[in-house]
C-alpha positions in Angstrom: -94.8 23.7 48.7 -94.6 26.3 46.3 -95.8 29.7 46.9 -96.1 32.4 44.4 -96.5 36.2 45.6 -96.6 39.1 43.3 -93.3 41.1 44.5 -90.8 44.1 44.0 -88.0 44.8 44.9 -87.2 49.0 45.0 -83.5 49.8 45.2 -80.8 52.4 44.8 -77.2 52.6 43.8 -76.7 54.1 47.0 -78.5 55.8 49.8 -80.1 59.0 49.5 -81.4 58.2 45.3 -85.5 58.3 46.3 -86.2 54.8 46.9 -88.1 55.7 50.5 -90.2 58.1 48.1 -90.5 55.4 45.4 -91.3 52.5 47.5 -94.1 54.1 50.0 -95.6 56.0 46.7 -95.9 52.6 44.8 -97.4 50.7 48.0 -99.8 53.9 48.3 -100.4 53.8 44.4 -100.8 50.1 44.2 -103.6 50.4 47.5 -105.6 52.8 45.4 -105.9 50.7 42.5 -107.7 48.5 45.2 -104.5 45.8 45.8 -103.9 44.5 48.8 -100.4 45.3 48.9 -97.7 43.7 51.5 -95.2 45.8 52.8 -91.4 45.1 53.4 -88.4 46.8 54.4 -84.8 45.2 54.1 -82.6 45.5 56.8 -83.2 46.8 60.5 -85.0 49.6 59.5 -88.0 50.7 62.2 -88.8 53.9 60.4 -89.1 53.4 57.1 -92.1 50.7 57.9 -94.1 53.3 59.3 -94.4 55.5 56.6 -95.5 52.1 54.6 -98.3 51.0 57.0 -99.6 54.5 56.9 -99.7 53.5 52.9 -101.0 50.1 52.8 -102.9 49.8 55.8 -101.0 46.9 56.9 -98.2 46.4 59.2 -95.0 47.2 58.0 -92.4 44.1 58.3 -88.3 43.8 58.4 -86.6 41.3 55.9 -83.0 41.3 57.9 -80.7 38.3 56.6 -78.2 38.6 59.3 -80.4 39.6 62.6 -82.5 36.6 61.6 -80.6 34.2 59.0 -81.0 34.1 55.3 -83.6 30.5 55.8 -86.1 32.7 57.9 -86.4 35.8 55.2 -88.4 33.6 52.5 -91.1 32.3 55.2 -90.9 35.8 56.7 -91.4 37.6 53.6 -94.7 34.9 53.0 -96.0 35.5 56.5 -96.2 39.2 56.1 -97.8 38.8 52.5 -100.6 36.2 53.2 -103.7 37.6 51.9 -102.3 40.0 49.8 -102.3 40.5 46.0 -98.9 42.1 45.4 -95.7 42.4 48.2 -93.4 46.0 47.7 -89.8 45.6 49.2 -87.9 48.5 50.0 -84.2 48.2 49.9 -81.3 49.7 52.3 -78.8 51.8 51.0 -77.2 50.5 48.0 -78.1 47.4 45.9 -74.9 45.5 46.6 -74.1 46.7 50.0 -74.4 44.4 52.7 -73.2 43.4 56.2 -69.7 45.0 57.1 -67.0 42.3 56.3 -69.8 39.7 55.1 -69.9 40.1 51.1 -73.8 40.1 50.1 -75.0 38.9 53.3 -78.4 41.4 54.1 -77.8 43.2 51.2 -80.8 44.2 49.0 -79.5 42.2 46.7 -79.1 39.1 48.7 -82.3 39.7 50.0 -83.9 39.9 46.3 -81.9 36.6 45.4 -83.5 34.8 48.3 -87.0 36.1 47.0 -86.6 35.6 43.6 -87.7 38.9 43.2 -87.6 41.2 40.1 -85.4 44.7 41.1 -86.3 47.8 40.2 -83.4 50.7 40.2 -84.1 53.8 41.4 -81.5 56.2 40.1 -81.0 59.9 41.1 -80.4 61.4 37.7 -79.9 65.1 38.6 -76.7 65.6 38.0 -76.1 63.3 34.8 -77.2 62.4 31.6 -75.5 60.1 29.5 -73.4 58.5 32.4 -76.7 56.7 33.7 -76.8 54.1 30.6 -73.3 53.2 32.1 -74.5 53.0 36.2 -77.8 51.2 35.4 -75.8 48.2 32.6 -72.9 48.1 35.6 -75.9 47.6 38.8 -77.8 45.5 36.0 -74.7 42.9 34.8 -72.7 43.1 38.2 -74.6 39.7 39.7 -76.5 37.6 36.8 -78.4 36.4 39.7 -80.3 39.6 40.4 -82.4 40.8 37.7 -83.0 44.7 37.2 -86.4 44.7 36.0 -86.5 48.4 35.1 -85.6 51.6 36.4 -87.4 54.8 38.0 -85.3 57.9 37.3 -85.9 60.2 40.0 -85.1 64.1 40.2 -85.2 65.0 36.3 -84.9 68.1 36.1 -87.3 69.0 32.7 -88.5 67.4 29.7 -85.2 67.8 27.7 -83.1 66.2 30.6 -86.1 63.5 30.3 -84.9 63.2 26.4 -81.5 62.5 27.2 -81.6 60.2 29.5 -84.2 57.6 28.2 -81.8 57.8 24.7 -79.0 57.0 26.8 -80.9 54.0 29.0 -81.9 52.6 25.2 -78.7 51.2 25.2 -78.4 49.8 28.4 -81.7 47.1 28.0 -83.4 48.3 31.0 -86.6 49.4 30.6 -87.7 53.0 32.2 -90.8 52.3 34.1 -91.0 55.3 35.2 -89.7 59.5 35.6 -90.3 61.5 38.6 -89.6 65.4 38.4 -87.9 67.2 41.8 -91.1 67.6 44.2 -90.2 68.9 47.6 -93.1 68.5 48.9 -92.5 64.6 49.2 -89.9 65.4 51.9 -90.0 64.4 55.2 -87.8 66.0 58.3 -85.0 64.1 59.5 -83.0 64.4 62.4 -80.0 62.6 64.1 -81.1 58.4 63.2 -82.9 59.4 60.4 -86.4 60.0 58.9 -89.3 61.8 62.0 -91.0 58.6 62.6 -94.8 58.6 62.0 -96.2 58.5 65.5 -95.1 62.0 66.1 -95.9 63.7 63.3 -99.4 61.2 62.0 -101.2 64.0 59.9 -97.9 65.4 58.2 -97.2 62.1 57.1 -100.2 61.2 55.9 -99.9 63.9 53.3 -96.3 63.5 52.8 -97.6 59.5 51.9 -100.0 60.9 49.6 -98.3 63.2 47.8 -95.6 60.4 47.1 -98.5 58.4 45.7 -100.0 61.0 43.3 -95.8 61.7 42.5 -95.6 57.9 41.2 -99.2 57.8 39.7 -98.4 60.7 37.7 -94.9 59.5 36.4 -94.5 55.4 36.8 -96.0 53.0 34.4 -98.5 51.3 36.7 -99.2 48.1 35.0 -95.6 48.0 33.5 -94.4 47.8 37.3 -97.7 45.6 38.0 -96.8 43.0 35.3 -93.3 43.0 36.5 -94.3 41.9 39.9 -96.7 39.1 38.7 -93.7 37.6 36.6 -91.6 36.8 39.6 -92.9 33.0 39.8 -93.1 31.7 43.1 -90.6 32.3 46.4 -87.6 29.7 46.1 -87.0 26.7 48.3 -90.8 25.6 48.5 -90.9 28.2 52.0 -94.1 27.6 53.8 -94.8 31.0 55.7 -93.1 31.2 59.2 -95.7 31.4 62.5 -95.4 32.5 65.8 -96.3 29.4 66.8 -93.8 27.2 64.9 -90.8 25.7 67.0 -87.7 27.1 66.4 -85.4 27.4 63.3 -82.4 27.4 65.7 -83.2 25.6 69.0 -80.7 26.8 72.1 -81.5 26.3 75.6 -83.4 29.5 75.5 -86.2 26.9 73.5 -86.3 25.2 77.1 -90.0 25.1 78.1 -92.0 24.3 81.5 -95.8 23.3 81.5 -97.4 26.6 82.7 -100.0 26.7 86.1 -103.3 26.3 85.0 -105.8 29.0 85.5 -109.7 28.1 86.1 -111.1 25.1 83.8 -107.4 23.6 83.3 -107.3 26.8 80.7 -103.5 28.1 80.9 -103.3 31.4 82.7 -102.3 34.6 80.5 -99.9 36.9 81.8 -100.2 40.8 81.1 -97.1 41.8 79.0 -97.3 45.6 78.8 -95.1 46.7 75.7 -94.2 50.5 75.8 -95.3 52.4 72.5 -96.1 56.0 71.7 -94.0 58.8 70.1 -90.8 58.0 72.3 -90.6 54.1 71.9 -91.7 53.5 68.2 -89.0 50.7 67.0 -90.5 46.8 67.3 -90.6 44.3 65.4 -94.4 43.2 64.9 -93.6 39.4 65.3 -92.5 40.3 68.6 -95.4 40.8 69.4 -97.2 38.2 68.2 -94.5 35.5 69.7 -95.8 37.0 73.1 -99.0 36.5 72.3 -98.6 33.0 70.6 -96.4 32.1 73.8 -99.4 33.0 75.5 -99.6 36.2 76.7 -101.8 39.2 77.2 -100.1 41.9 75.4 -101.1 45.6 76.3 -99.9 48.7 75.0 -99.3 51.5 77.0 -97.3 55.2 76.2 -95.1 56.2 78.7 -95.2 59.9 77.9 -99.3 59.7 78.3 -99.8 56.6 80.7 -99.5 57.4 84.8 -99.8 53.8 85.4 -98.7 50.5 84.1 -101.5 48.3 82.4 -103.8 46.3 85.1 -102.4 43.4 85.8 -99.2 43.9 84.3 -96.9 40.6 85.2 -93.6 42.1 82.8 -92.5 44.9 80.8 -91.0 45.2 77.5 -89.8 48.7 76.3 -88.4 48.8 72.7 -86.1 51.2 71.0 -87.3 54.6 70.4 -86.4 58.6 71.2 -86.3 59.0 74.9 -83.7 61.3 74.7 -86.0 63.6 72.1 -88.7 63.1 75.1 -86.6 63.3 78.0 -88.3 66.2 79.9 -91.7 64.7 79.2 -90.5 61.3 80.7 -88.9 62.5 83.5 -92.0 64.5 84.2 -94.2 61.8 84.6 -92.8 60.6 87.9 -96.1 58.0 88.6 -95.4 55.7 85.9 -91.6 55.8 86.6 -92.6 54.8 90.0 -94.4 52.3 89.0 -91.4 51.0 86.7 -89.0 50.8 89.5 -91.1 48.9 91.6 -92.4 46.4 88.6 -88.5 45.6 88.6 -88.0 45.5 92.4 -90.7 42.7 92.9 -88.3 40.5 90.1 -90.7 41.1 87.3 -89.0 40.3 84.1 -88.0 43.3 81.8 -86.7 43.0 78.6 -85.3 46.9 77.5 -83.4 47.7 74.0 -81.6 51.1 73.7 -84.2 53.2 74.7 -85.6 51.3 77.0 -82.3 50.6 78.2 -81.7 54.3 78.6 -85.4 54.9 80.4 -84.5 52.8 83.2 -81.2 54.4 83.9 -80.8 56.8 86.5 -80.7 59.7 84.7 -80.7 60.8 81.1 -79.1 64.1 80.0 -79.5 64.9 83.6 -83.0 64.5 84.0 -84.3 61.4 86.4 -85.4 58.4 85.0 -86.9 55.1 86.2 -83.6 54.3 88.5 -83.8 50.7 88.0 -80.5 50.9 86.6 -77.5 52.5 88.5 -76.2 54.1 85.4 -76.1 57.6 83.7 -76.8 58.2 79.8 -76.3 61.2 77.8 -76.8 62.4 74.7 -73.1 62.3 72.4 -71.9 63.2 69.6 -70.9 59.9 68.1 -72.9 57.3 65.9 -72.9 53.8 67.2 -73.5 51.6 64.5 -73.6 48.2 63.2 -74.3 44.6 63.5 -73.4 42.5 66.1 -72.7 39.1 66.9 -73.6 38.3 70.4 -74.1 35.6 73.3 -75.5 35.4 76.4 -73.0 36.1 79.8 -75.8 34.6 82.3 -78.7 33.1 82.9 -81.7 36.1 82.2 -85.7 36.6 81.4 -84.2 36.4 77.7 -82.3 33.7 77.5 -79.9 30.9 79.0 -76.0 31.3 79.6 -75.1 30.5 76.0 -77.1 31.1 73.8 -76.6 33.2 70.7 -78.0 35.7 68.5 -77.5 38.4 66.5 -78.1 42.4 67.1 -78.1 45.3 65.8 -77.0 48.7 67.3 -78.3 52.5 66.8 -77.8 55.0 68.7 -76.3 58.7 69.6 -75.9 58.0 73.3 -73.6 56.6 75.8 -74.4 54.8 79.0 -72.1 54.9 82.0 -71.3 51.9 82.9 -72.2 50.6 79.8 -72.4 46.9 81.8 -73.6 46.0 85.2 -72.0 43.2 87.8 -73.6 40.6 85.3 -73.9 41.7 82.0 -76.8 41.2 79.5 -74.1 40.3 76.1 -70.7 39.6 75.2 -70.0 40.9 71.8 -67.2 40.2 69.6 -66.9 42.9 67.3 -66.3 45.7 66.2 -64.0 44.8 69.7 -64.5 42.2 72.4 -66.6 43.1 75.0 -69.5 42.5 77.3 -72.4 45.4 77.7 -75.9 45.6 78.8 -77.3 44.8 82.3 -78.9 41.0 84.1 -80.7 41.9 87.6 -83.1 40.0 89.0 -85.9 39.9 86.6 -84.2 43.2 84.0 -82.8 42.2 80.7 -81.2 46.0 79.7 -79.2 46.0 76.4 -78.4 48.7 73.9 -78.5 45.4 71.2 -81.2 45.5 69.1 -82.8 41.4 68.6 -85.3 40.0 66.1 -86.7 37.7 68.5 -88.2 35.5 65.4 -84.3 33.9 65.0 -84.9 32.7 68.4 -88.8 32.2 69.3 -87.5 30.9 73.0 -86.7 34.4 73.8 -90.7 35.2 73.8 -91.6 31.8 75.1 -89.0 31.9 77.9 -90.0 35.4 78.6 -93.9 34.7 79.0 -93.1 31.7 81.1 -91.2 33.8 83.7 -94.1 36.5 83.9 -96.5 33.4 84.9 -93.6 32.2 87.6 -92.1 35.3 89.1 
């Protein structure tokens, strides 16, 4: 089956060029001409696709070659963009780099290659003229694989500068398809993992997205970047877009599956799942999501910092990554719906936490209580945990069976103490050995970040044991 989507790529010689500012303006740009436009984000990024929903008006997807293999990004990619006219992917960091040790694997690049996607460079030419014939021909001929469509030269300081460096790019056989002058007001705050997500600052962002679209209306070629994008050809491989209801790409005896009661009519009972959101738990994955619902569930969204009580009905509990530690006093403060956490978990209802869930059912965070379901302190540090990981599970949990095996990612500025219960939620083998993250009764509590798409058992096993417990 071939499939042909009009698509982008937006990347950078290295973090920090513009391609954030690029990519949402372009989505935003490409949405007032009245496309439908698909956003992406490469790599395990949860921030970034907020600030592209807010632009297209669609949900924001992760393209992540490691967390979920390099097979699943082509019928991931095709998922996200059905119905649209034109797909924008936004890169991560630099073009070439990928995961630590791994070559090209989850690079932008790699991701691009397994798109077939036309790249366009974004290149931060404040501080150079001539030199950025030389960086565009190197990030152009490095792979003859990936093709570097054009560039966007970003930060130029006048017209003159301008000049000089579109005579210097005529030599390098890259077109320039666009120039965008130094506009502050594009800016958004950042703090310690990265960009202010939107949910806590909606109407700021919506006129930071705005004035990045009227940036690249005013100084990208349009239909240049346009035609670009409807040259690409179709997605390689013949990919058919991935479901939520497919079986899965790597089966494990997490895919182990029990007939489920049967509610009134033979029709198959559908467990709440309450899934914390709000300003302190923004990062999920939206196919999470809709594997719970696919697996058949009753998915509810609730905000811990608002909410007093958990959803009706609410048979588990799935609390994402997020900020508790910006929202600590605000959590603690609402001591009803931490209540109502603890005993959720006492009664064996599964649990699935990441990272800040992890850290909301801990006994305290920066000194301030918490849910208690975990006897186990966090705290804000000083030190950036980082990286991808390659994991398996210890035990038998809500997640999945002893064994089985995926891949994480972890984020974070914060320690918890111990960092692993009696039986542990992972073993990890890098960047040392180790186990982490806490199995009891029905709580799965990790710092690891999973894209539960690599492994739809996770969802299906977890839906199953909110209909049993």
């Amino acid at each position: 089956m071939s499939v042909s989507v009009p698509r982008l790529v937006i990347a950078a010689p290295s973090s920090g060029s513009g391609k954030t500012t690029v990519a949402t303006g372009l989505m935003a740009a490409f949405a007032a001409r009245g496309l439908t436009v698909s956003p992406h984000k490469v790599g395990p990024d949860y921030i970034d696709p907020g600030y592209h929903a807010l632009a297209t008006g669609r949900v924001g997807r992760n393209l992540d070659a490691y967390l979920c293999g390099p097979e699943l990004v082509g019928p991931l990619f095709l998922h996200g963009a059905q119905g649209c006219d034109i797909a924008v992917v936004e890169g991560v960091m630099g073009l070439y780099d990928g995961a630590a040790g791994e070559g090209e694997l989850a690079s932008t690049a790699h991701v691009a290659k397994l798109l077939g996607a036309p790249v366009v460079l974004v290149v931060d030419a404040s501080s150079q003229s001539r030199s950025v014939a030389a960086l565009v021909h190197g990030f152009a001929s490095w792979d003859p694989e990936v093709r570097v469509g054009g560039v966007i030269l970003n930060k130029v300081a006048s017209d003159r500068h301008e000049e000089l460096l579109r005579e210097a790019l005529e030599q390098a056989g890259v077109p320039v398809l666009g120039v965008l002058r130094r506009a502050p007001q594009v800016d958004t705050p950042s703090r310690h993992l990265g960009l202010v997500p939107v949910a806590e600052r909606h109407a700021a962002a919506v006129e930071a997205v705005a004035a990045m679209a009227a940036q690249v209306l005013d100084g990208c070629d349009l239909g240049a970047l346009e035609a670009l994008a409807r040259a690409a050809g179709a997605v390689p491989g013949g990919s058919a877009p991935w479901t939520p209801a497919s079986p899965a790409h790597h089966p494990t005896r997490s895919d182990e599956r029990r007939e489920a009661p049967a509610g009134p009519a033979g029709e198959k009972q559908a467990p709440v799942v309450a899934v914390a959101g709000g300003p302190a738990f923004t990062f999920s994955y939206a196919e999470h999501t809709e594997l719970l619902t696919a697996a058949g569930a009753e998915v509810v969204a609730f905000d811990p910092l608002r909410d007093e009580e958990l959803p009706e009905g609410t048979a588990g509990l799935v609390i994402g990554g997020g900020f508790p530690e910006v929202y600590a006093s605000e959590l603690s403060a609402n001591e009803p719906l931490r209540g109502a956490v603890a005993a959720l978990a006492e009664r064996g209802a599964p649990v699935a936490a990441e990272c800040a869930g992890l850290l909301y059912l801990c006994r305290e965070l920066d000194g301030l209580p918490m849910c208690g379901v975990l006897d186990a302190g966090a705290r804000m540090t000083e030190r950036l945990t980082l990286g991808y990981r390659d994991a398996v599970a210890v035990g038998d949990s809500v997640l999945a069976a002893a064994g089985t095996r995926m891949r994480g990612h972890e984020f974070h500025r914060t320690v918890v103490e111990p960092g692993s219960g009696t039986a542990p939620a992972w073993g990890v083998r890098a960047p040392r050995p180790r186990v982490e993250g806490f199995v009891q009764r029905g709580v799965h509590a990790s710092y690891l970040h999973t894209h539960w798409a690599s492994e739809p058992g996770v969802a299906r096993r977890f839906v199953e044991r909110c209909r049993t417990s």
